[in-house]
C-alpha positions in Angstrom: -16.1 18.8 -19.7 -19.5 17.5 -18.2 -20.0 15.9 -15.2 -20.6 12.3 -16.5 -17.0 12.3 -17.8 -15.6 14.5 -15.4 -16.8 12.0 -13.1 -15.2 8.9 -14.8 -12.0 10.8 -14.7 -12.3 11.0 -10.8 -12.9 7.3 -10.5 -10.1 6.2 -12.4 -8.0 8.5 -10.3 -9.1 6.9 -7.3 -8.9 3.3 -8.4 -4.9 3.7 -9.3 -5.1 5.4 -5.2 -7.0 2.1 -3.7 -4.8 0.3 -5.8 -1.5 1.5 -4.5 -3.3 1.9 -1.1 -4.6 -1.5 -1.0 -1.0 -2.5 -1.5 0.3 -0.8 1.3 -2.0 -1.2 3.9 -2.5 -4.8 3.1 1.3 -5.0 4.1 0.4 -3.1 7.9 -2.5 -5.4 8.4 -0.7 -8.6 7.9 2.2 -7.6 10.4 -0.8 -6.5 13.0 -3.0 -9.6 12.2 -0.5 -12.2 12.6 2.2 -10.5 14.7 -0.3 -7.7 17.0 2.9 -5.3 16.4 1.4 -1.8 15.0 4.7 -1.0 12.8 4.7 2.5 12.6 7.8 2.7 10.2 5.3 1.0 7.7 5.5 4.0 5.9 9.2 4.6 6.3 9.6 1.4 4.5 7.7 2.7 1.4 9.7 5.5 1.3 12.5 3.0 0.9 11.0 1.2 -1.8 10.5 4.6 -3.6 14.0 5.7 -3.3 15.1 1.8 -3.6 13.1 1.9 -7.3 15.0 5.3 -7.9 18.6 3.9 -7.2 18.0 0.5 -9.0 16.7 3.0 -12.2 18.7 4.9 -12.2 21.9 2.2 -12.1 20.5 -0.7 -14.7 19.9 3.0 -17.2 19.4 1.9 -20.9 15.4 1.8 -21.5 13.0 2.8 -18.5 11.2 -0.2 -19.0 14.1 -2.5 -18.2 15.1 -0.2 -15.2 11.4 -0.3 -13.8 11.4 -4.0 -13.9 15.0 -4.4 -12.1 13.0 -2.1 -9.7 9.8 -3.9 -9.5 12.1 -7.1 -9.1 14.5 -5.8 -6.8 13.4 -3.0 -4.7 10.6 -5.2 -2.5 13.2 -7.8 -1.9 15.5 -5.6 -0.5 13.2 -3.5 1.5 11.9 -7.0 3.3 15.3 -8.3 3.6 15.7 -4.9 5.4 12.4 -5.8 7.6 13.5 -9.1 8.5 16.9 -7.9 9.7 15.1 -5.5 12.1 12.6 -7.7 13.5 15.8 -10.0 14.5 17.8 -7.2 15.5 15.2 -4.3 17.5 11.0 -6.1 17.7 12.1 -10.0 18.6 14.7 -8.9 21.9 11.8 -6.8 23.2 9.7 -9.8 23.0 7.1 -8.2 20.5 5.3 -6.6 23.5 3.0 -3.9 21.6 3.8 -1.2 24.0 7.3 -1.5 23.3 7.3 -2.5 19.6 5.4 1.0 19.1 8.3 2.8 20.6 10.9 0.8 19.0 9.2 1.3 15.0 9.1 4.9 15.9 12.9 4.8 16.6 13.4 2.6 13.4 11.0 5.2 11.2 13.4 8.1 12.3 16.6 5.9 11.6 15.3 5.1 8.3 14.2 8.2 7.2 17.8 10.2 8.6 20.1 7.4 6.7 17.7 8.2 3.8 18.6 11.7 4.2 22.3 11.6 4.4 22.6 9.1 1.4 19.6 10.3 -1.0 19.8 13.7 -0.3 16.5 16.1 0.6 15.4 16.2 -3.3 12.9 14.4 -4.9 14.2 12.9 -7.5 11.3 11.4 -10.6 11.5 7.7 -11.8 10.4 7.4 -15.7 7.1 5.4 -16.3 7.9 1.9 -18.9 5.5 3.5 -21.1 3.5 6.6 -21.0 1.3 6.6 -23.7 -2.2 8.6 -23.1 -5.2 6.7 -23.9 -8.4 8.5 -25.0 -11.5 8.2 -23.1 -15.2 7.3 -24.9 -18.3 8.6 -23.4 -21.7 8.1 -24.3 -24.4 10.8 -25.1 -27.9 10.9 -26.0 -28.7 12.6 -29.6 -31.7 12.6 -31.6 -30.5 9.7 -33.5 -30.3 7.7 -30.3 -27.3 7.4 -27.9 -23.7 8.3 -30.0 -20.0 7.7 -28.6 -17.4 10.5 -28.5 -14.2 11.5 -26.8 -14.7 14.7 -24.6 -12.0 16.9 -24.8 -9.3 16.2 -22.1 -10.9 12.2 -20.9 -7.8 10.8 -20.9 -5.8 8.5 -18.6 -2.2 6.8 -19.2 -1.5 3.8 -19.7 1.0 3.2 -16.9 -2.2 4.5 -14.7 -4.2 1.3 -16.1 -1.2 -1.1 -15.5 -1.0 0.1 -11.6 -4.1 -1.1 -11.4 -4.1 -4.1 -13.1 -0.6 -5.0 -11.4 -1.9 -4.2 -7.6 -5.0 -6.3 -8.6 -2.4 -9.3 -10.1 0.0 -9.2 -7.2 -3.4 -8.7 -4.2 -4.9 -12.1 -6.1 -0.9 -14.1 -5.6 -1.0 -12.9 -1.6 -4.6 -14.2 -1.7 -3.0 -17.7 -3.3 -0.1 -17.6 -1.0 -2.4 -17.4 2.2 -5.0 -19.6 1.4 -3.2 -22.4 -1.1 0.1 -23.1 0.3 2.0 -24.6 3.2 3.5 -21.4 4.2 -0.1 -19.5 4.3 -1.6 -22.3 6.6 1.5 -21.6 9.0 0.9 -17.9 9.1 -2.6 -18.8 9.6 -2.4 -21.3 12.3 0.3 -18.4 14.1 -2.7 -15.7 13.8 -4.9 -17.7 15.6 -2.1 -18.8 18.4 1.2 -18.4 18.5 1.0 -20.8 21.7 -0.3 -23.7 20.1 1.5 -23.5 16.7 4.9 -23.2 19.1 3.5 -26.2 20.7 3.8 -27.7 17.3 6.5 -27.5 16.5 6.2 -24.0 14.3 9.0 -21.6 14.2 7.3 -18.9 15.8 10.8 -16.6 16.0 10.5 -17.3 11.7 7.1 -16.9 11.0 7.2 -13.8 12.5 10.7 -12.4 10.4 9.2 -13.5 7.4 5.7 -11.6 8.1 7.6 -8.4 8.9 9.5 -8.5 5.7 6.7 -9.6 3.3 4.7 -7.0 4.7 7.6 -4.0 4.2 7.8 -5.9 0.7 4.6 -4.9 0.3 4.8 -1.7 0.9 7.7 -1.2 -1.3 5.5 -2.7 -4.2 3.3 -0.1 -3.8 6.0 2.8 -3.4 7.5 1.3 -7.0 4.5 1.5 -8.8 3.4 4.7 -7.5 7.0 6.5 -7.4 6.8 7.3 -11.8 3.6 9.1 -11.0 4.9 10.6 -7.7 8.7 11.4 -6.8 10.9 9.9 -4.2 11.7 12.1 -1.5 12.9 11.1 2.1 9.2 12.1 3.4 7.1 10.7 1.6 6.1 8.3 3.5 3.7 10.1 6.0 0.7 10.3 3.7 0.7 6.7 3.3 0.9 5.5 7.0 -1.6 8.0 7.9 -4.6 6.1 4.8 -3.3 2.6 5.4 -3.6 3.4 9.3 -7.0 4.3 8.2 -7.8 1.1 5.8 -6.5 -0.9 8.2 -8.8 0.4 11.0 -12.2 0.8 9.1 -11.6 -2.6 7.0 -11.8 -4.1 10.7 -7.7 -4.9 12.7 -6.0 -7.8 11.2 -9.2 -8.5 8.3 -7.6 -8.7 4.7 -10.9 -9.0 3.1 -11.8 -6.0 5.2 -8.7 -4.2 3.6 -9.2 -4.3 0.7 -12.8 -3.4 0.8 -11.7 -0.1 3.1 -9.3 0.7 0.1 -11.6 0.7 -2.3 -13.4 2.8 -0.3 -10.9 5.6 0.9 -9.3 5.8 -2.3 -12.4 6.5 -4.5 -13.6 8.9 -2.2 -10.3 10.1 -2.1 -10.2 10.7 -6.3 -13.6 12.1 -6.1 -13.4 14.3 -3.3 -10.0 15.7 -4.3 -10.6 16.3 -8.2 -14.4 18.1 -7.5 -13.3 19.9 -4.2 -9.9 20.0 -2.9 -6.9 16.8 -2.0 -7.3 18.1 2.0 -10.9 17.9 2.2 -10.2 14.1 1.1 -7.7 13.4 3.9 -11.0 15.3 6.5 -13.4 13.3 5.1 -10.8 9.7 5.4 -10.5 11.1 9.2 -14.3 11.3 9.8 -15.2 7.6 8.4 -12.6 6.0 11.1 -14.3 8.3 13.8 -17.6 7.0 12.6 -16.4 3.5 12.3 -14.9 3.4 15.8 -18.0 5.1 17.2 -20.8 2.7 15.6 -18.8 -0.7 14.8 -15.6 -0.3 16.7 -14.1 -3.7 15.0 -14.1 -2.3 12.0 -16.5 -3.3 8.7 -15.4 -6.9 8.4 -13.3 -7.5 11.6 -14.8 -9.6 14.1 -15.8 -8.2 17.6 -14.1 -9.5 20.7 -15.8 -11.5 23.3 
């Protein structure tokens, strides 16, 4: 194959990565930007949703399609139901202090990930895409005649690849909606800016804050779903994303979610090129030089604002 569609390939690769990415780190920088809790089970929580998807699969049976929608449906609200129990039970009696909220989601990512283990077992076990037709690539070449369409040999993509996209892209545009258009955004807003004030109020803080936690676990889990018929579930599986939505979070700028997504976009196209031309660990080298080079020349990140 040549390098123009080679190169096509790569990006499509790394736009169903941004997508799922974008997902997931969206989900960390909410919890940081209103709550200033760095949740380092973030990725424990989209292990969940992977092996959540798996379960609820496997259980409804009959087509994969109806199973992956049960899951899609089902998996994110039990994953932030999950959240919201632990923020009541382990981040609100330590008083959301960040030094002791980062000890206490370390705890919570081990729990998580050892109950996982006992009950799923150490296996990875593969959820069936609702469709998985292969759609053939065009690419344009120039001939004598002029320029001519034809399908290289092997430019391919499938069509559940295209829907992650699309679906990440549909569900981003609803958080945008639900932050900017309704009641429940302006409240999450006006707690952001300060908690103090919106408590003076009259806003439930203690709720906000629940709520936060598990939409942005719910999050996460949305991306696990989506991503679990290409990948497997497995019990530790959640590293990898933790470590690039750690990354988003921090070169998109602490808190920004305009600055996410842009940071997505970025990591994970780099990431598809990188890793089809030269290797997948090269990718994750090159992720870990742009947030030294971000926190070296423009330390709040590339849309986060600088403090005073």
């Amino acid at each position: 194959m040549e390098f123009g569609p080679h190169l096509m390939l790569a990006l499509l690769e790394g736009a169903v990565t941004s997508a799922v990415l974008a997902l997931t780190a969206m989900g960390l920088s909410l919890v940081f930007g209103v709550m200033r809790v760095v949740n380092v089970a973030h990725g424990a929580f989209f292990m969940l949703g992977a092996v959540a998807a798996w379960w609820i699969a496997d259980l409804v049976g009959a087509h994969p399609a109806l199973g992956f929608a049960a899951a899609l449906l089902a998996a994110p609200l039990l994953v932030g139901a999950g959240a919201m129990l632990a923020d009541r039970l382990i981040l609100a009696p330590v008083g959301y202090d960040p030094e002791r909220t980062i000890v206490a989601t370390i705890g919570l990512m081990y729990v998580i990930e050892q109950t996982v283990l006992m009950g799923f077992g150490p296996d990875a076990r593969p959820v069936a895409p609702p469709f998985d037709a292969r759609i053939a690539l065009p690419w344009v070449e120039r001939t004598a005649e002029g320029l001519a369409l034809y399908w290289p040999w092997g430019l391919s993509i499938t069509a559940y690849k295209l829907f992650v996209i699309a679906a990440a892209a549909a569900i981003l545009a609803g958080l945008w909606a639900l932050m900017t258009r309704t009641g429940a955004g302006l409240v999450m807003r006006a707690t952001q800016q300060d908690r103090d004030m919106a408590r003076a109020f009259g806003v439930p803080v203690s709720r906000v804050f629940a709520r936060v936690f598990g939409l942005g676990a719910a999050l996460a889990a949305m991306g696990a779903v989506l991503v679990v018929p290409i990948q497997q579930a497995h019990y530790l599986m959640g590293g990898d994303p933790l470590l690039l939505s750690f990354i988003v979070v921090i070169i998109g700028g602490l808190g920004s979610l305009p600055g996410t997504v842009v940071a997505a976009l970025l990591i994970g196209m780099t990431d598809g090129i990188v890793s089809v031309f030269l290797s997948p660990t090269l990718a994750k080298i090159v992720a870990t030089l742009a947030v030294a080079l971000v926190l070296v020349f423009r330390p709040q990140g590339l849309m986060g604002r600088a403090r005073a």
